[in-house]
MMTF fields as JSON, N, C-alpha, C and O atoms, coordinates in Angstrom:
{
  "mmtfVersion": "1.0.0",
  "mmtfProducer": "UNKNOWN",
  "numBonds": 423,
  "numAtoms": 424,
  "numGroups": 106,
  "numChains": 1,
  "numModels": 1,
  "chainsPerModel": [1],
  "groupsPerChain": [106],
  "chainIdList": ["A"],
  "bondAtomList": [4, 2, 8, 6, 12, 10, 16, 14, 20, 18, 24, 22, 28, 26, 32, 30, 36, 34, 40, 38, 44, 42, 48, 46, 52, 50, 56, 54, 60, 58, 64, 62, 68, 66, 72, 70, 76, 74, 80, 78, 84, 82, 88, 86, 92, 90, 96, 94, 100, 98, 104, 102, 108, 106, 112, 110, 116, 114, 120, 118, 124, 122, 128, 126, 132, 130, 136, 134, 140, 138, 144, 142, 148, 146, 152, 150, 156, 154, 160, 158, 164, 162, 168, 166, 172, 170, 176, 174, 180, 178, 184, 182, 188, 186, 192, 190, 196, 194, 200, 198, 204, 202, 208, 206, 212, 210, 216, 214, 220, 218, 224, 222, 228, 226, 232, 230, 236, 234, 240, 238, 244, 242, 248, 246, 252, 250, 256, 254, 260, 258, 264, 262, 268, 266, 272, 270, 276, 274, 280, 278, 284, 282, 288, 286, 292, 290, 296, 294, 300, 298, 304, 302, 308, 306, 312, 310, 316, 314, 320, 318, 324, 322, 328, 326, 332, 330, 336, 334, 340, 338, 344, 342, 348, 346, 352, 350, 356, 354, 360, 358, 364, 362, 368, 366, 372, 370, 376, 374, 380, 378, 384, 382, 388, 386, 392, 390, 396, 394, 400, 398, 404, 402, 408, 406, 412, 410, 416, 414, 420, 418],
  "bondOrderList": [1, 1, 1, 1, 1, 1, 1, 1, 1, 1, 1, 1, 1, 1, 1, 1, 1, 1, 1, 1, 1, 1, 1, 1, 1, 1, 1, 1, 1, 1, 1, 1, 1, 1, 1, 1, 1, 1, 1, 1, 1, 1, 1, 1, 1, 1, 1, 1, 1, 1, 1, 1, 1, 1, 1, 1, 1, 1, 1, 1, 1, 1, 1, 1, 1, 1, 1, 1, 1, 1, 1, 1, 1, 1, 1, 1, 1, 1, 1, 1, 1, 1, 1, 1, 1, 1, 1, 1, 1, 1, 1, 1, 1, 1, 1, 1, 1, 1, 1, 1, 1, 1, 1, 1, 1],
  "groupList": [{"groupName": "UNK", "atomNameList": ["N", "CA", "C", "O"], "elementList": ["N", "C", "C", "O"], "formalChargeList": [0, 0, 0, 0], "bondAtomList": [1, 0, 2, 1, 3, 2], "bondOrderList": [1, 1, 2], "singleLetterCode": "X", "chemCompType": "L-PEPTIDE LINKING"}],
  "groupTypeList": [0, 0, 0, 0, 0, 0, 0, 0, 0, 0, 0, 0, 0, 0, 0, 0, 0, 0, 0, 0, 0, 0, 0, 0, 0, 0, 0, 0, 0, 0, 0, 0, 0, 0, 0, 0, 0, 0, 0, 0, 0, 0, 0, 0, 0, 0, 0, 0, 0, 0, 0, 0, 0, 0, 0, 0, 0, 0, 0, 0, 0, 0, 0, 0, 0, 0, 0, 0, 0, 0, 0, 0, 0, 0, 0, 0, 0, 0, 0, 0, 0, 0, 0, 0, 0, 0, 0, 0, 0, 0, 0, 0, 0, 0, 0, 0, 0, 0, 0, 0, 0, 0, 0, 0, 0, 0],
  "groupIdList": [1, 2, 3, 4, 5, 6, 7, 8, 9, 10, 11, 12, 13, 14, 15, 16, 17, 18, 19, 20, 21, 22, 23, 24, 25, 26, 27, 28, 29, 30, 31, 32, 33, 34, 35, 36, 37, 38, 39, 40, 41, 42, 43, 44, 45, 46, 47, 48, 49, 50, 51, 52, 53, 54, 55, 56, 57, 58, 59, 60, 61, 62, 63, 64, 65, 66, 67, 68, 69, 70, 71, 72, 73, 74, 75, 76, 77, 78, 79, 80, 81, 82, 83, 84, 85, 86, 87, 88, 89, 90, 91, 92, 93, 94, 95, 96, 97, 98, 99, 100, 101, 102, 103, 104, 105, 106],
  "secStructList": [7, 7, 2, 2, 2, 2, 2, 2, 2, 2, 2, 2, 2, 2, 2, 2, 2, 2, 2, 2, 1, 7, 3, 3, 2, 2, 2, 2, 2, 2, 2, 4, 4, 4, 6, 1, 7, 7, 7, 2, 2, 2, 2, 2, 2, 2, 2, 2, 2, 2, 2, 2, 2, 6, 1, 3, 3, 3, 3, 3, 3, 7, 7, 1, 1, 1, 1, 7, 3, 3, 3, 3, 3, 3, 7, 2, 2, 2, 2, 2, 2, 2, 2, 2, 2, 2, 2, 2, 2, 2, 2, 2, 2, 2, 2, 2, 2, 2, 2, 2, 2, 2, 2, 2, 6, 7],
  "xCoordList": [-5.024, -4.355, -4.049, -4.77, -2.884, -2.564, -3.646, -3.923, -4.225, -4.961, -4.765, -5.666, -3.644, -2.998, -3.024, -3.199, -2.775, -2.805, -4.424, -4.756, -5.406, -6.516, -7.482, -8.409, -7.071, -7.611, -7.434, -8.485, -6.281, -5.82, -6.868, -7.299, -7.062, -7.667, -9.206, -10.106, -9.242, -11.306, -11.79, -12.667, -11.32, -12.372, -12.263, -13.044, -11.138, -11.365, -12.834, -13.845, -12.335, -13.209, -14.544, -15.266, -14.847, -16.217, -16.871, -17.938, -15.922, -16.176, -16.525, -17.599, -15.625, -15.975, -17.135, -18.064, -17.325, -18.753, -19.858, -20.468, -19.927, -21.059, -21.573, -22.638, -20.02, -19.974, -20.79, -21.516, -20.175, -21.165, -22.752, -23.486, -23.089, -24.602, -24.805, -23.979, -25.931, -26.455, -26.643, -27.022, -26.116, -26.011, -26.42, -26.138, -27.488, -27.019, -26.4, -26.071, -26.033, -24.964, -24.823, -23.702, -25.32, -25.215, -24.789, -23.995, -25.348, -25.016, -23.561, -22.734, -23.017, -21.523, -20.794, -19.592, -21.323, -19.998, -20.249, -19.53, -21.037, -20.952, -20.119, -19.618, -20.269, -19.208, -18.164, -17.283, -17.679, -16.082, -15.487, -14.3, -16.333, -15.433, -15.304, -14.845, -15.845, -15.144, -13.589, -12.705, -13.803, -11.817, -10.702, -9.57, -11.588, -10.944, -11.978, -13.131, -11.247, -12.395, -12.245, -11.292, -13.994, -14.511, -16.28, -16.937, -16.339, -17.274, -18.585, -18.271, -19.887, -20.013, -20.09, -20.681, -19.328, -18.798, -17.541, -17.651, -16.45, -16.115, -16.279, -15.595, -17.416, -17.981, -19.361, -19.483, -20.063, -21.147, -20.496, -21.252, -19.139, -18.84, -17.995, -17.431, -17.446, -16.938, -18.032, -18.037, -18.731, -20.288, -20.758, -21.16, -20.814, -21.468, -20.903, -21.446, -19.078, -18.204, -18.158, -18.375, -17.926, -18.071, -19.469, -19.274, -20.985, -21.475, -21.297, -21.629, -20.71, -20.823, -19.893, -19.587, -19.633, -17.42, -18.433, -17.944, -19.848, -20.356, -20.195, -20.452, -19.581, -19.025, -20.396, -20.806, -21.134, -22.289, -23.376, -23.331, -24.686, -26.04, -26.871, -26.775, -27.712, -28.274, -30.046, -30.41, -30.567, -32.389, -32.618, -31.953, -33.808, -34.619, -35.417, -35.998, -35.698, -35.975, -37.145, -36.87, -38.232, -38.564, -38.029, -37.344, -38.528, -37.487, -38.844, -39.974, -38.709, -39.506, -39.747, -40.7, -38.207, -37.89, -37.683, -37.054, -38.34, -38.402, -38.559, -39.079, -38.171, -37.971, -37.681, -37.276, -37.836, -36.901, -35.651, -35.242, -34.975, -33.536, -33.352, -33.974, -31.751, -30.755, -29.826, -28.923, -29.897, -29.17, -27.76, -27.659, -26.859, -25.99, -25.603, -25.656, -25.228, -25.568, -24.203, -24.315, -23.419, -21.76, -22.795, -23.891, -21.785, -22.406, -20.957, -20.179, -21.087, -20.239, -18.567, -17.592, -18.796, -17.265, -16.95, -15.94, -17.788, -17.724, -17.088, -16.481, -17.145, -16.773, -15.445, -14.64, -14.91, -13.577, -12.955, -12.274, -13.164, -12.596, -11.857, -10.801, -12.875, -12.869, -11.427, -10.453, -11.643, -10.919, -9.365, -8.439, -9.231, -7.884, -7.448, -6.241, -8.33, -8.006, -6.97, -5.835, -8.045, -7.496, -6.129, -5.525, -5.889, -4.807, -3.489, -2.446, -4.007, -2.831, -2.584, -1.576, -3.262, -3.208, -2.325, -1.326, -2.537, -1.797, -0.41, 0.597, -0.432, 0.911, 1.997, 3.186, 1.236, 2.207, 2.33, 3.292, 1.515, 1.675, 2.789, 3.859, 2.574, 3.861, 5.22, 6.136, 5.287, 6.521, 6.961, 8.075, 6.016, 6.548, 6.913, 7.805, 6.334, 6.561, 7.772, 8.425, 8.317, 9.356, 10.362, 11.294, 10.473, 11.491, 11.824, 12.958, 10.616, 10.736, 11.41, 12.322, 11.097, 11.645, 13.719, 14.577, 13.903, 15.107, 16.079, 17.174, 15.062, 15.739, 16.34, 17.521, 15.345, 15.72, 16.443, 16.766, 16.874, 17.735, 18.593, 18.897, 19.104, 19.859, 21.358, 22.266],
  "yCoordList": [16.978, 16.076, 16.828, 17.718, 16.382, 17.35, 16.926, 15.737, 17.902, 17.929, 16.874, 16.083, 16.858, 15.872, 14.214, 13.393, 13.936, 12.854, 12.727, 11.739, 13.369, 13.012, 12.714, 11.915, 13.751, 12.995, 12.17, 11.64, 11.178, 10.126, 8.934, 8.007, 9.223, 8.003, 8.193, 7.383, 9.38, 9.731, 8.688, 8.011, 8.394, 7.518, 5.985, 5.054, 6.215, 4.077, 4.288, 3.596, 5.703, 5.427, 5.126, 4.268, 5.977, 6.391, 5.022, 4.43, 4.841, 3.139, 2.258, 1.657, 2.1, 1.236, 1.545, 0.76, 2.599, 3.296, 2.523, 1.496, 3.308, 2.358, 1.009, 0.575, 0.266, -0.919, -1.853, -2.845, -0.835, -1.878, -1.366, -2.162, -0.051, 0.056, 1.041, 1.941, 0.936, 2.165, 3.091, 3.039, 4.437, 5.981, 6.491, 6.296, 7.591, 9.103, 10.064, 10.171, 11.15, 11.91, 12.748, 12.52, 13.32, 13.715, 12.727, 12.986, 11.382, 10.764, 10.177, 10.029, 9.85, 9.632, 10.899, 10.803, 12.057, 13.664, 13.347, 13.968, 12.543, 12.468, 10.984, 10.802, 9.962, 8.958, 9.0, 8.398, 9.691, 9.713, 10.653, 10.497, 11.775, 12.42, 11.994, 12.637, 10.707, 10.251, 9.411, 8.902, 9.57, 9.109, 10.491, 10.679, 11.31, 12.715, 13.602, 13.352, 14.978, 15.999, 16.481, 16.962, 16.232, 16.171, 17.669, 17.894, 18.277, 18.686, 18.595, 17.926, 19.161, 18.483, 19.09, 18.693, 20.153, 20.526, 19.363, 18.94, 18.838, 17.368, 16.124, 15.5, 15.966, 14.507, 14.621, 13.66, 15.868, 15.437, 15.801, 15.509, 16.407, 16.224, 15.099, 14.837, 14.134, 12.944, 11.572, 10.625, 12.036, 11.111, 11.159, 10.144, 12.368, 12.528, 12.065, 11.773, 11.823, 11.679, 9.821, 8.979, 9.603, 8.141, 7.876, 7.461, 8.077, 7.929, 7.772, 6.806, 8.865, 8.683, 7.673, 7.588, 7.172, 6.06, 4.635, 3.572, 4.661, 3.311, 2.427, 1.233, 3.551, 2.586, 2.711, 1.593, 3.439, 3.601, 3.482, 3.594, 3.24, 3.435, 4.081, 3.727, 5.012, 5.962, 5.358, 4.437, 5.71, 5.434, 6.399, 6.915, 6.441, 7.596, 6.941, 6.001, 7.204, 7.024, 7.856, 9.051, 7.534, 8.302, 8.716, 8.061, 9.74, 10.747, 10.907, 10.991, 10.934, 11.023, 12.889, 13.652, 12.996, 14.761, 15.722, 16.78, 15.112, 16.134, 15.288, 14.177, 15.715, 15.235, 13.897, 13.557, 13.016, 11.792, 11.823, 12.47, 11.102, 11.371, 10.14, 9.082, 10.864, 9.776, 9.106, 9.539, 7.678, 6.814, 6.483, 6.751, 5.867, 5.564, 3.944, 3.516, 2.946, 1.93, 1.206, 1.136, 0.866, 0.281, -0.643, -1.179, -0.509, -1.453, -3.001, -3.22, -3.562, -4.418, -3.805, -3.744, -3.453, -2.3, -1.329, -0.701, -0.971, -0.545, -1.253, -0.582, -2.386, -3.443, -3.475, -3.277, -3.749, -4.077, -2.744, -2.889, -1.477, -0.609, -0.097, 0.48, -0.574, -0.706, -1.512, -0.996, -2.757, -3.91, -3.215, -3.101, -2.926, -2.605, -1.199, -0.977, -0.304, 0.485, 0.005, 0.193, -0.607, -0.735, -2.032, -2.405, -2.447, -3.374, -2.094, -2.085, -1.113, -0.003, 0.662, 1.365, 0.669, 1.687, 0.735, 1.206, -0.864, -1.722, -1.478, -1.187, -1.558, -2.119, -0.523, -0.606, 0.767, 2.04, 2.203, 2.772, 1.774, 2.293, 1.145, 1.453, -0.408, -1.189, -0.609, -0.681, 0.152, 0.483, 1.718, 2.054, 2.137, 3.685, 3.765, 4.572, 2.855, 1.689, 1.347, 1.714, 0.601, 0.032, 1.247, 1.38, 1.843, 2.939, 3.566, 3.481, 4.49, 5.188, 4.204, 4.688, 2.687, 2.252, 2.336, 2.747, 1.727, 1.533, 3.031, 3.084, 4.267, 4.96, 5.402, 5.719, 5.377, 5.543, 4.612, 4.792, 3.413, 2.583, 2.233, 1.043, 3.081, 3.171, 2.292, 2.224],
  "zCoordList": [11.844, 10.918, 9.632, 9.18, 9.063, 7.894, 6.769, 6.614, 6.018, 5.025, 3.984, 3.706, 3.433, 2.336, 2.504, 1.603, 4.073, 4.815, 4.798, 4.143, 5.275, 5.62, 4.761, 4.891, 3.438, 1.821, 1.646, 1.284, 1.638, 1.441, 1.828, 1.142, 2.889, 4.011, 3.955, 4.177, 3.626, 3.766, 3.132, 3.668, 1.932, 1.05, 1.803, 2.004, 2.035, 2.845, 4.017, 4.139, 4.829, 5.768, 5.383, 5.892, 4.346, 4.421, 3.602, 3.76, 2.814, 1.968, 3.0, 2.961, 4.04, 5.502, 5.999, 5.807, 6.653, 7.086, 6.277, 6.574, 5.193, 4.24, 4.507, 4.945, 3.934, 4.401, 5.474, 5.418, 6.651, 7.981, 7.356, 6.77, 7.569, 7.241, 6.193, 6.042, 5.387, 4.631, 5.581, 6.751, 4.444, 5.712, 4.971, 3.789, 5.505, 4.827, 5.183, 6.364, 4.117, 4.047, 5.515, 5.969, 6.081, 7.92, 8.805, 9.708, 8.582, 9.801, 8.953, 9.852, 7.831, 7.753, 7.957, 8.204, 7.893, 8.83, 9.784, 10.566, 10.418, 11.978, 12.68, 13.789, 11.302, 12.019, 11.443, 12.057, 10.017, 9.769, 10.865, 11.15, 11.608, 12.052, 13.537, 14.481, 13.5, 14.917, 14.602, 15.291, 13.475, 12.857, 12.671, 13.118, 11.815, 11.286, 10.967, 10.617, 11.183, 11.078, 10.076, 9.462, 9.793, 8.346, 8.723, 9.739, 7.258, 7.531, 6.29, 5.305, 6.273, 4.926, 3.504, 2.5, 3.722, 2.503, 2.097, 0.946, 2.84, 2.548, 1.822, 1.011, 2.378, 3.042, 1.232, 0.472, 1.046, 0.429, -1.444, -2.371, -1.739, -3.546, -3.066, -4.129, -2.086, -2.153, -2.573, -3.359, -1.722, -2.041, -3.119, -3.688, -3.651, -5.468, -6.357, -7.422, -5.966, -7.094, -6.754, -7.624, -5.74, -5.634, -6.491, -7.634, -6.055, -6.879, -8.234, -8.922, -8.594, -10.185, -10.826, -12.016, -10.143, -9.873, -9.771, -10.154, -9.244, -9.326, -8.125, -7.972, -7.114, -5.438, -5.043, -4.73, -4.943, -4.311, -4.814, -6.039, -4.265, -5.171, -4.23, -3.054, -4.559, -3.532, -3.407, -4.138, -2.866, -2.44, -1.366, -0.467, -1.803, -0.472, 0.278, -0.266, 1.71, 2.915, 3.56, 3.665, 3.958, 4.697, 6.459, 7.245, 6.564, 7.65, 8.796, 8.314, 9.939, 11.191, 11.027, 10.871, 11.181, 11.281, 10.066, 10.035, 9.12, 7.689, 6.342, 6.436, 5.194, 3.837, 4.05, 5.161, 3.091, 3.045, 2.643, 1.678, 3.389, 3.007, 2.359, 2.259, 1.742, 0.955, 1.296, 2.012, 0.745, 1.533, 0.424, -0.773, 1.271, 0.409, 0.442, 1.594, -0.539, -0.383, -1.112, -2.336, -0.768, -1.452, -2.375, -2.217, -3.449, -4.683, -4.537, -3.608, -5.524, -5.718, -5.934, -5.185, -7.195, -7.033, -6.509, -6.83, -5.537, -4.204, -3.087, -2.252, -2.985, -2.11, -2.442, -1.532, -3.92, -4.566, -3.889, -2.874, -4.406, -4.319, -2.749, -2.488, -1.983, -0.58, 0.01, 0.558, -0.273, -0.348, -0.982, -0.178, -1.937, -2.736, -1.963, -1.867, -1.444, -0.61, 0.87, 1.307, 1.175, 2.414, 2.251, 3.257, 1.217, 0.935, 0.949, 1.603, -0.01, 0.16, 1.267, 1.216, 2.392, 3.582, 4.197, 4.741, 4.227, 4.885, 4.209, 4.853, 3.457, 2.56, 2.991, 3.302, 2.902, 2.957, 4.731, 5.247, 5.308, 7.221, 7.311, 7.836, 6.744, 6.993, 6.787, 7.606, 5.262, 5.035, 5.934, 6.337, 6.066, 6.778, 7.611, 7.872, 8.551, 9.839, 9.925, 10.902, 8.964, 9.192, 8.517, 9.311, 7.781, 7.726, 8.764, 9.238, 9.413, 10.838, 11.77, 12.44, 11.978, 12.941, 12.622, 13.403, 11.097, 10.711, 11.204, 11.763, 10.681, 10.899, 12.45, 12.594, 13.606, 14.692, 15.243, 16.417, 14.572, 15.185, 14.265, 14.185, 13.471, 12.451, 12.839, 12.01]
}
């Protein structure tokens, strides 16, 4: 997928991800990239910067297989941000949608 395109969309996903459950940072490179391939040089200054943006709130976990890990947890304007996201993904695949169609049946 082109790079430019896939920035675009990372943050809805990973806002979604959240969404259904609290993650930490490994197991969301492992379910965004069942959408797009992501690695976690990606995936973990997107997480820090959302953090600091207030979408997220983090807590630690204890771990079976090591350290406790960190979780990530959509906050309230997290939710909004989510929401207004995915209002724009609708609103630009409609138009693009319908251009591509206009145009091939010009």
């Amino acid at each position: 997928m082109n790079a430019q395109l896939k920035k675009g969309v990372l943050e809805l996903i990973v806002l979604e991800s959240v969404r259904q459950k609290d993650m930490y940072g490994y197991e969301l490179v492992e379910e965004v990239s069942k959408v797009v391939d992501v690695n976690e040089g990606t995936i973990y200054p997107l997480l820090k910067r959302m953090t600091n943006e207030h979408y997220f709130e983090t807590y630690l976990r204890e771990s079976t297989e090591g350290p406790p890990r960190k979780y990530y947890h959509l906050t309230a304007a997290g939710v909004l941000y989510r929401d207004s996201l995915e209002q724009e993904w609708n609103q630009l695949t409609e138009k693009v949608g319908a251009f591509l169609k206009e145009c091939r049946h010009g």
